[in-house]
N, C-alpha and C positions, 0 to 999 in steps of 0.2 A: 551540529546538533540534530539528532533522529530521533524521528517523532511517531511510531506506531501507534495505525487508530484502528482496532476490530471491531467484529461485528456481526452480526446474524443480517439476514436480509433485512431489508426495513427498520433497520434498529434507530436509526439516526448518525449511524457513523460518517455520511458524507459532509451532512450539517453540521455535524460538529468541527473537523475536518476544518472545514471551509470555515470557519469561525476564527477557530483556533491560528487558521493561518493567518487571516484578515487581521486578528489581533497584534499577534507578532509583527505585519509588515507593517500598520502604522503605529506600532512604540517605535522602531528602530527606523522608521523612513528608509524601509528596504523593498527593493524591485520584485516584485510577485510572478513566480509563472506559475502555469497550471498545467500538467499532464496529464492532458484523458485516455485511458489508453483502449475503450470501447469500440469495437468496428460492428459496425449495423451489415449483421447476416438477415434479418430479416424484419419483415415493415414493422413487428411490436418492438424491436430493437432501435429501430432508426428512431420510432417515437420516443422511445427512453433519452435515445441521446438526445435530438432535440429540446425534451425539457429539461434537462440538464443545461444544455448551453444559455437554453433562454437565465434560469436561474443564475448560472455563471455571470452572465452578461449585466443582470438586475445587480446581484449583489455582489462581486468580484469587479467592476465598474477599474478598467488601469492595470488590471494584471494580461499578462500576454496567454493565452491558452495554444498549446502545442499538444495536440491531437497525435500520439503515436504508440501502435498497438504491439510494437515489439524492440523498437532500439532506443532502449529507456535509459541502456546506462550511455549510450553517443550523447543523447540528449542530454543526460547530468553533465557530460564532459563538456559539451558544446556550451551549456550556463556558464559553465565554470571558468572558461575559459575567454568567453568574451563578455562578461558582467565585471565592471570594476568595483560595486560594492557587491556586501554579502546580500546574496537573495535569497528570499523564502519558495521554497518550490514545494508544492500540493499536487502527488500522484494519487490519481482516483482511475479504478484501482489495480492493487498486485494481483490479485485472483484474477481479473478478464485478460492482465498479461499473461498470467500464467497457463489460461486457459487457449487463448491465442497461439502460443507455444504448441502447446501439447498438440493441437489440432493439424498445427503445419509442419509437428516432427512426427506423427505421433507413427508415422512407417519404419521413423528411422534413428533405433535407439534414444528416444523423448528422454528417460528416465537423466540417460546422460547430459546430453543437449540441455536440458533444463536446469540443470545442479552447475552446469557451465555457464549459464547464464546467469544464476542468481548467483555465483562468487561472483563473476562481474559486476554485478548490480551493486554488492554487498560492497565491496571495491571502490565502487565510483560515490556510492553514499556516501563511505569513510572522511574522501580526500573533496568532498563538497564546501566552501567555506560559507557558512550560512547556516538556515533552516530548511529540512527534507521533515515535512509532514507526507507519513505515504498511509493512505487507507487499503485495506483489505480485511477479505472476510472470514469467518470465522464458521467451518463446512462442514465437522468431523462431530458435532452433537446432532445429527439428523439420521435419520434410516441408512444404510448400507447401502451405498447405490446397485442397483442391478447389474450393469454392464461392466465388465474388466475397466474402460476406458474413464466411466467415471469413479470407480474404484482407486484409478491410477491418479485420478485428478484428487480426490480428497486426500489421498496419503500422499502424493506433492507438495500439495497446500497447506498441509499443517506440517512438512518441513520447512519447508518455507517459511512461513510464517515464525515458527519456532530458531529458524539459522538468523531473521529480519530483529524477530525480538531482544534475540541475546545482545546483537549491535546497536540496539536503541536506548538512548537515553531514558527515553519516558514512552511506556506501552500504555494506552486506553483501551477500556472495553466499554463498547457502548451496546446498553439495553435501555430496550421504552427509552431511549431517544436518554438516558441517565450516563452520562459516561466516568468512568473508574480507574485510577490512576491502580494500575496493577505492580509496577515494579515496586511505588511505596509499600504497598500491602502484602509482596509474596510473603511464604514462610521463607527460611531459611534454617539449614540442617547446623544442630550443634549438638555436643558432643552430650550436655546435662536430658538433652531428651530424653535418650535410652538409659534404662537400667541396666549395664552389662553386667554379666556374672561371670 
């Protein structure tokens, strides 16, 4: 079961996230892990992470947290393979993978490297037995980035995010911390909409 949670910054989609996993692991008395996949480039980064962990720590109390900023789908395979029941895994998030990426290919064909990777990822979510709650965010209602590179990043991301949602069971969008079950609510195309002539 795959569980997209989006988001604008600060929306509340980690909290929610983290809820929603905590939930799921004590109905089913299932084994929790947590992938952070954030790397502190610089001291207001390491801060971020920090409170994060601390929060992790408070409120995720018995989940294992696995800190890894690029081999996300080893890491599903590695759960999946030596967990004997089904576990709930909470990645927070696809974007600073995504972005991680981009930074460490971005000499060397990124566009490709990256589309490679998330059929992997897409892949390894599939054959997961359990619960995959993955957070990421939501980049492409803000100003046009200036530079090609984040240009490149926003139109990644909202493939991405778009290749993550069609595979997921249940997509949330969380605003002011409100979160929205989207796949109940999309439209869908039928024939009585149009008046053909």
């Amino acid at each position: 079961m795959i569980t997209l949670v989006t988001g604008g910054a600060r929306s509340g989609k980690s909290r929610f996230a983290e809820q929603l996993a905590l939930r799921i692991s004590e109905h089913y008395s299932a084994p929790g892990y947590y992938i952070a996949t954030a790397e502190a480039g610089d001291g207001e980064m390491a801060e971020r992470i920090a409170r994060h962990r601390e929060r992790r720590e408070q409120s995720m109390a018995g989940w294992q947290t696995i800190e890894e900023p690029y081999d996300l789908t080893g890491r599903l395979e590695e759960i999946a393979g030596t967990v004997s029941a089904e576990p709930v895994v909470l990645v927070d998030c696809l974007t600073l993978w995504l972005s991680n990426w981009l930074l460490c290919t971005e000499q060397d064909d990124p566009e490709r490297r990256i589309e490679q990777q998330v059929s992997h990822l897409l892949a390894a979510a599939k054959e997961l037995q359990g619960w995959l709650v993955i957070v990421t965010n939501e980049v492409g209602d803000g100003l046009v980035p200036e530079y090609p590179l984040g240009r490149m990043f926003r139109d990644l991301a909202g493939w991405m995010n778009q290749r993550m949602a069609e595979q997921a069971d249940h997509v949330f969008l969380v605003t002011a911390g409100i979160p929205i079950e989207l796949k109940r609510a999309r439209y869908r195309f039928v024939a009585e909409d149009f008046c053909l002539r």
